[in-house]
N, C-alpha and C positions, 0 to 999 in steps of 0.2 A: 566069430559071428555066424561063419556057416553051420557050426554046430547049434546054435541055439537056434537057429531058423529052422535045423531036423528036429532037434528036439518038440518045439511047436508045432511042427507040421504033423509029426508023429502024435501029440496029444489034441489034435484037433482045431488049432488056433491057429489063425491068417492062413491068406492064402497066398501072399508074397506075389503078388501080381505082376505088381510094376519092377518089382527085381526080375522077375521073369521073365519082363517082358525084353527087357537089356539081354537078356539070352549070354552071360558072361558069367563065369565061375572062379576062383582063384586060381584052376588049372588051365585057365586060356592065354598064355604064353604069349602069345601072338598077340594079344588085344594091347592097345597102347596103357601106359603110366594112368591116364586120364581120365580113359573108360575104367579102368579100374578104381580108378579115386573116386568117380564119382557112382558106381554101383555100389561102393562100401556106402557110402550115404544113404542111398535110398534103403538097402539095407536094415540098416543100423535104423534110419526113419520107421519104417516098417515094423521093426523088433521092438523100437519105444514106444509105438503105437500101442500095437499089443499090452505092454507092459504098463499101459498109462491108463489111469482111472477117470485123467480129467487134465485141461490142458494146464494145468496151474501147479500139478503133480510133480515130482522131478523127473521122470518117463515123458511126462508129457511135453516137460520144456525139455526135458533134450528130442522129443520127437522134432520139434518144429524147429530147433538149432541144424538136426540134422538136414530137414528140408532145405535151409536155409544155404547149407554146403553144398547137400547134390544140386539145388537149384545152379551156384558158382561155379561148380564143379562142371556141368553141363556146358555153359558158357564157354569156360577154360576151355572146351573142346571144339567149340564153334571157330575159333582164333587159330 
């Protein structure tokens, strides 16, 4: 997923915001299971956005599936 997020970055598309803002990468060791499960979501959210024409799209319903995870995902963390 990282690579398709340079790959866009590199031709112009999103600006991957809200992953950014998580300030978490696959090489942050240190960062819990959690934070990691749920940056792969927003992510992955992120990446189908991009890819989605419309929310009815399969891009699009997996954007809002993945929303649906980081949102859980998030939580998981609050606990």
């Amino acid at each position: 997923m990282v690579q398709m997020k340079k790959f866009f970055e590199e031709n112009g598309q999103g600006e991957f915001s809200h992953y950014q803002s998580l300030q978490i990468s696959p090489i942050h060791v240190h960062r819990s299971k959690a934070e990691h499960k749920h940056a792969i979501f927003i992510l992955g959210k992120e990446i189908a956005s991009i890819m989605a024409h419309d929310e009815f799209s399969g891009a699009g319903r997996t954007s809002v599936r993945m929303q649906e995870l980081a949102t859980r995902a998030g939580e998981e963390m609050l606990h």
